[in-house]
N, C-alpha and C positions, 0 to 999 in steps of 0.2 A: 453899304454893306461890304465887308468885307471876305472875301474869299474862304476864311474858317467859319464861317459867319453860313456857309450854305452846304449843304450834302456832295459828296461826290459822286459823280457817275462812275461807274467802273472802268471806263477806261480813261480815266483819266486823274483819278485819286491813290493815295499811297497806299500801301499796303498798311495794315492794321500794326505793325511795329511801329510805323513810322508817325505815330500820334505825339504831339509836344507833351514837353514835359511829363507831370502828374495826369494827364488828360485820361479822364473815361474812355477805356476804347470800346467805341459800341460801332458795333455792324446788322445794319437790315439789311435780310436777305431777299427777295423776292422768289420763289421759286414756283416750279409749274413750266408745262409744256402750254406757247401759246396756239401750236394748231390743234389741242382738243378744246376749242371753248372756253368753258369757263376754270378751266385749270390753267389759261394763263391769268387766273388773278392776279397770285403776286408779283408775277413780273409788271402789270398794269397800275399795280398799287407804287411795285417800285421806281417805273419808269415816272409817275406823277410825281412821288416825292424827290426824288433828284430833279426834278424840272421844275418844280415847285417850291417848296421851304420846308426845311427841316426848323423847326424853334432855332431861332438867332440864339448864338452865343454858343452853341451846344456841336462836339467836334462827333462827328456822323457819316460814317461811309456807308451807304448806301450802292447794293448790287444788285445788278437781273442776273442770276445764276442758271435761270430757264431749267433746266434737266443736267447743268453741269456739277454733279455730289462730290465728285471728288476738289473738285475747286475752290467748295464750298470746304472741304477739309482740310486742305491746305491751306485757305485763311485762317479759317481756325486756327491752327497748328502756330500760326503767326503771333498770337496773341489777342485775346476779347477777354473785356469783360461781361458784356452785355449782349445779346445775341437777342435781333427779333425776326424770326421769320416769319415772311406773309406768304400763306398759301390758301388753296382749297382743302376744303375738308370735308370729312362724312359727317353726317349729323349725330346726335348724343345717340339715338335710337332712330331705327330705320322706320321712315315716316312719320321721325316729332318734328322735325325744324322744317322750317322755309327756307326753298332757296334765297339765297342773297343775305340769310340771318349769318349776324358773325357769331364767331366762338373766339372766348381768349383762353389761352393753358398756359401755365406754369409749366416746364418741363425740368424734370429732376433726375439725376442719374439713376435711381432706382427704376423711373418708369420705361427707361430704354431696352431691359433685360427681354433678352431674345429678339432684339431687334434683326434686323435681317441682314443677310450679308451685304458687304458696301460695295455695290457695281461701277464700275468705274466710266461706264458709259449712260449713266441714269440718274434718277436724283430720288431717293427716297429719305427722305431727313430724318428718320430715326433709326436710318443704318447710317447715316454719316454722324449722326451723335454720339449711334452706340460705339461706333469702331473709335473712337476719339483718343480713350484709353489708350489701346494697341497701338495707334500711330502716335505717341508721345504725348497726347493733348489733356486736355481736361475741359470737362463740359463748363462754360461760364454759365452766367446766371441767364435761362434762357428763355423766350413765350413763342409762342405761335398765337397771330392774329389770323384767324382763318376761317374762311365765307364756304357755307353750306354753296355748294354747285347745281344748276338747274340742270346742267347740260355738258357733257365730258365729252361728247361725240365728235366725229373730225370737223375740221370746220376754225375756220379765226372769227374770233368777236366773242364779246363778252355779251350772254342772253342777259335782258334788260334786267332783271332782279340782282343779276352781279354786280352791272355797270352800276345799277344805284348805290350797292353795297360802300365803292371804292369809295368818294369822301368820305363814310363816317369810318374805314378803317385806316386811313390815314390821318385822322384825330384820333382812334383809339392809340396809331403807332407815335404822335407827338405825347397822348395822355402817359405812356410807358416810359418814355424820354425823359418828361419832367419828374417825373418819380425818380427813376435811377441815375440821371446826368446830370452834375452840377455846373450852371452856366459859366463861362467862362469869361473875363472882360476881352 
């Protein structure tokens, strides 16, 4: 395997400019605080797929952004095409999902409107989408993979409906991959 061949960790991969050539630039974000529970999913989903395999062939930088929003929009600002965030989520309706069920969205600049201001000490990812515009950016093509929470409370560790959730949302985030990323030789 090859070194483009596997995800970057963040500290240790280029910045989202710095993609070869013609290259898809596509970045998974992990996001989520990991001392409430299960709202560090993303970071847990993200920390597996940098450690793990993103689909060979396919150029993928991969971050735990944890609670860092503005970091997350200063990448942006860098250049994506592709943007998948993993986080926690509220369920469709309060009291239809199960913890640990996933949710996939489409995110589209019209659904950001009234998004909330973008704090620079926080992470709420549709104040850092919405503000995108204003700081120079443009929304890329975006989803959120994101797992119904059993448990927000303080506390580290993912309650077991989460921890189950993480492989199959790391096949939903290679399923999004193969759709929008063309492999590379």
């Amino acid at each position: 395997m090859t070194p483009g061949d596997r995800p970057r960790p963040a500290s240790s991969g280029p910045s989202p400019t710095e993609f070869p050539g013609n290259a898809v630039r596509v970045l998974v974000a992990g996001v989520g605080n990991l001392f409430l529970r299960d709202d560090g999913f993303g970071p847990e989903v993200a920390g597996r797929l940098a450690a793990e395999a993103v689909p060979a062939g396919r150029d993928v930088r991969v971050v735990d952004y944890g609670i860092r929003g503005m970091h997350l929009a200063y990448d942006l600002l860098g250049g994506v095409d592709v943007l998948v965030i993993v986080d926690a989520v509220p369920p469709d309706a309060p009291g239809k999902a199960v913890p640990g069920s996933l949710r996939v969205m489409r995110v589209r600049s019209e659904d950001l409107h009234g998004a909330a201001s973008l704090d620079p000490h926080g992470m709420d990812p549709a104040a850092v989408l919405g503000r995108l515009r204003s700081l120079g950016g443009e929304l890329p093509l975006t989803y959120v993979v994101g797992c119904v929470p059993a448990d927000v409370t303080e506390g580290i560790g993912l309650s077991a409906p989460v921890a189950a959730a993480v492989p199959e949302a790391i096949a939903v985030v290679g399923s999004l991959l193969e759709q929008h990323v063309p492999i590379t030789p």
